[in-house]
C-alpha positions in Angstrom: 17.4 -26.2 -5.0 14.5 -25.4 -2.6 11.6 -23.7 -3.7 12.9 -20.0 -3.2 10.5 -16.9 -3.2 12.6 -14.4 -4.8 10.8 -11.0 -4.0 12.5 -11.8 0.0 15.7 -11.0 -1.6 14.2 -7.8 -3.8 12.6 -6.5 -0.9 15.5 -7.2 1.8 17.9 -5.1 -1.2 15.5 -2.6 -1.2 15.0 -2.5 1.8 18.5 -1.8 3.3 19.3 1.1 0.3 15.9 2.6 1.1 16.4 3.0 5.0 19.8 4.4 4.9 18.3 7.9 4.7 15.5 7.2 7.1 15.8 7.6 10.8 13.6 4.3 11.4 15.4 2.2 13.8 17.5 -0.4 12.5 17.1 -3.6 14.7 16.6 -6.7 13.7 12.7 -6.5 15.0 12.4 -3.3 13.0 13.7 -4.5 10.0 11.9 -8.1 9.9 8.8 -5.7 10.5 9.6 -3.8 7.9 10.3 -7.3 5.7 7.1 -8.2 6.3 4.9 -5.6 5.4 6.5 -4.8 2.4 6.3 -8.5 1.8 2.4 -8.5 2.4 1.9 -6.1 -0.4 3.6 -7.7 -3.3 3.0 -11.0 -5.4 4.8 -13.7 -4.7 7.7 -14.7 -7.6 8.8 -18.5 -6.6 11.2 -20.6 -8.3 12.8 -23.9 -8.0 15.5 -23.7 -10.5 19.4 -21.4 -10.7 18.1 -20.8 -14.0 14.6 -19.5 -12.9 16.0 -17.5 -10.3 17.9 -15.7 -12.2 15.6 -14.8 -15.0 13.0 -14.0 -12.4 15.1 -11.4 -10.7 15.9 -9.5 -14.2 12.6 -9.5 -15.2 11.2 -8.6 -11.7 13.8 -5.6 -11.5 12.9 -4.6 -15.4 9.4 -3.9 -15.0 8.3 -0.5 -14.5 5.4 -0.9 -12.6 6.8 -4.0 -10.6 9.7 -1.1 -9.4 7.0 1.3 -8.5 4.6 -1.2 -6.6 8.4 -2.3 -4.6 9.4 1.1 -4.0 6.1 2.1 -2.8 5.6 -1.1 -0.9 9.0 -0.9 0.8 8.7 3.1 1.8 5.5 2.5 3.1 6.5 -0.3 5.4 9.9 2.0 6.7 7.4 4.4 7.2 4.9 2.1 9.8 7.4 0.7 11.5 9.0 4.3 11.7 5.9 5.6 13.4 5.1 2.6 15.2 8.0 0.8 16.1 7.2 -2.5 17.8 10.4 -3.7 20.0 11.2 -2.4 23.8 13.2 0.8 24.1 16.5 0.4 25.0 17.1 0.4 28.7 18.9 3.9 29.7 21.8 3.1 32.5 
């Protein structure tokens, strides 16, 4: 197994529940955006084992205040790219 940063996987979950009720676009741009920010404002969790992974996805999820920092990390970022949506607007025919 690769060295995996498990927070990409946290954050992408979150990520897609959270915008659901948003009207931020939903593009791939947007959302990789949205990945990214969110991204920049949490630690890091990597692991290099099945095992590790695991464990390091309960214990991230259990943690109060590592479910607040997410949250507010995540509806932060939906809200940026919401307001400031970097792609090109559609073309109108």
């Amino acid at each position: 197994m690769a060295i995996l940063n498990i927070m990409e996987e946290i954050v992408n979950n979150r990520i897609l529940e959270m915008i659901k009720d948003s009207d931020c676009c939903k593009c791939e741009k947007c959302l990789d955006d949205i990945r990214a920010l969110a991204l920049n404002k949490l630690p890091s969790k990597y692991v290099s084992t099945n095992k590790g992974e695991l464990f390091s996805k309960l214990a991230a999820l259990k943690e109060h205040q590592g479910a607040i920092d997410l949250n507010i990390a995540v509806a932060s970022a939906i809200e940026s790219v919401a307001a400031h949506p970097r792609h090109d607007p559609p073309v109108k025919k």
